[in-house]
C-alpha positions as CSV (number, residue, x, y, z in Angstrom):
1,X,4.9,-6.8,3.9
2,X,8.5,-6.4,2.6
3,X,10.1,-4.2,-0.2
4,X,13.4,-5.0,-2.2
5,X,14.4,-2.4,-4.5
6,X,17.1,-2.9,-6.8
7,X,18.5,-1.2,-10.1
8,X,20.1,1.6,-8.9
9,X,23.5,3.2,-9.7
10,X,26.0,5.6,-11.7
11,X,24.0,7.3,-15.1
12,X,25.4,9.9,-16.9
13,X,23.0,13.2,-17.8
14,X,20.7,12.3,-20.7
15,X,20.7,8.6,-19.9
16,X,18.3,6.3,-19.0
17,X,17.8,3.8,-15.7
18,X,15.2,1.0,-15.0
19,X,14.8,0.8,-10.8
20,X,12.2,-2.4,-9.5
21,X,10.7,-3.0,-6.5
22,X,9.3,-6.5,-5.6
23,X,6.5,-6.9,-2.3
24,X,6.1,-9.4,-0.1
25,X,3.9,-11.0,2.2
26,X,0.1,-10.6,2.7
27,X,-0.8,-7.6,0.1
28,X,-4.5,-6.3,-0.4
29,X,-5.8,-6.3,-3.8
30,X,-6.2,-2.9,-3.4
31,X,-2.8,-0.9,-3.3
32,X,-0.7,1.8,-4.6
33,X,3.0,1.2,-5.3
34,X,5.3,3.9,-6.3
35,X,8.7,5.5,-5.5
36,X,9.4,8.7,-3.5
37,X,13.1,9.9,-3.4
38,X,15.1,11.8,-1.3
39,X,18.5,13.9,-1.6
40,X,20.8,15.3,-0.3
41,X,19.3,18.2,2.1
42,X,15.8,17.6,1.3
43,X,12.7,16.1,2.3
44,X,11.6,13.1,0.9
45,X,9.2,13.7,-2.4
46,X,6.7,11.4,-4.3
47,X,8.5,10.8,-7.3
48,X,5.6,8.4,-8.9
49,X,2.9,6.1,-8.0
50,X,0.3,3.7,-9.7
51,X,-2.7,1.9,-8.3
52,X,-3.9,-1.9,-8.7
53,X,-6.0,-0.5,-11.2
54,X,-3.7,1.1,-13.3
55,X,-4.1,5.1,-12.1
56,X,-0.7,6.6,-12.4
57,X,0.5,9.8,-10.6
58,X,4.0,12.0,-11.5
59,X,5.5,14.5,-9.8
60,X,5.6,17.2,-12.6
61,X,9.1,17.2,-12.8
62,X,9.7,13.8,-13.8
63,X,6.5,13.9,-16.4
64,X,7.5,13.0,-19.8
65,X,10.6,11.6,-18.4
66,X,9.7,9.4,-15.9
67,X,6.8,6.0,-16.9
68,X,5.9,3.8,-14.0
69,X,4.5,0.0,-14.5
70,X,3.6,-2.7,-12.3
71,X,3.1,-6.3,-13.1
72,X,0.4,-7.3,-10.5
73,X,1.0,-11.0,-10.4
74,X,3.8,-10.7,-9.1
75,X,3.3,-7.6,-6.8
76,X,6.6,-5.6,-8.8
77,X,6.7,-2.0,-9.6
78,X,8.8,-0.7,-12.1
79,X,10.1,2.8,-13.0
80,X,12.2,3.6,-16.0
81,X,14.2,6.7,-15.7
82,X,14.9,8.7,-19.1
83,X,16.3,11.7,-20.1
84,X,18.0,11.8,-16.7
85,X,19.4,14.8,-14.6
86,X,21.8,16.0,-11.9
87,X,19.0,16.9,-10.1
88,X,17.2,13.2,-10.1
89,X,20.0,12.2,-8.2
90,X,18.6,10.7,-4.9
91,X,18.0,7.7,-2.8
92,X,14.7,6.2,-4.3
93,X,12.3,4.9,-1.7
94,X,9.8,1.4,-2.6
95,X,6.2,2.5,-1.3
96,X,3.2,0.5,-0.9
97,X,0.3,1.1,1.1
98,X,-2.7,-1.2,0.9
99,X,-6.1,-1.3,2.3
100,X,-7.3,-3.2,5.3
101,X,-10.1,-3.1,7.0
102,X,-11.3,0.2,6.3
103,X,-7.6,1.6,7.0
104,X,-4.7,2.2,4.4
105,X,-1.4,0.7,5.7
106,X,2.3,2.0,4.5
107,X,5.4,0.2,3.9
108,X,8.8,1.3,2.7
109,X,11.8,-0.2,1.1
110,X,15.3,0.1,1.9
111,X,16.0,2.7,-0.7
112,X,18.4,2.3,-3.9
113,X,20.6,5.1,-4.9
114,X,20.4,7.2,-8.2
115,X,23.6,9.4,-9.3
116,X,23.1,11.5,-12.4
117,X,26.5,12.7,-13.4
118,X,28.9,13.0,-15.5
């Protein structure tokens, strides 16, 4: 399985950003994709995720900001940044982990960067 993220780049505070993340290769029908982030200093955090069947999970600081969708057909997972902040800045990380066999597997993209500022 591969992930290519893409979207990333320069926003000012109080903008918006759309970031994508395609998969490849063999993918179970059952998966979650989603985007963790990571800056500066910090450990990597779940930013948002959403299942095959449509479950979605936020990290409470990016609720009411933050919506994550998926177009299953062609395995892509979107999220569309609003109301952005200096603190959103971050490398944004592609994550899908799929079931096999009894055992969930977990991939990772190459990361897209996010700058919130002014």
């Amino acid at each position: 399985v591969q992930l290519q993220a893409s979207g990333g780049g320069l926003v000012q505070p109080g903008g918006s950003l759309r970031i994508s993340c395609a998969a490849s290769g063999s993918i179970a029908r059952v998966n979650d994709m989603g985007w963790y982030r990571q800056a500066p200093g910090k450990q990597r955090e779940l930013v948002a995720m959403v299942s095959s069947g449509g479950t979605t999970n936020y990290a409470d600081s990016v609720k009411g900001r933050f919506t994550i969708s998926r177009d299953n057909a062609k395995n892509t997972v979107f999220l569309q940044m609003a109301s952005l902040k200096p603190e959103d800045t971050a490398v944004y990380y592609c994550n899908l982990r799929h079931l096999r066999l009894g055992r969930w597997y977990n991939y990772w993209g190459q990361g897209t960067l996010v700058t919130v500022s002014s």
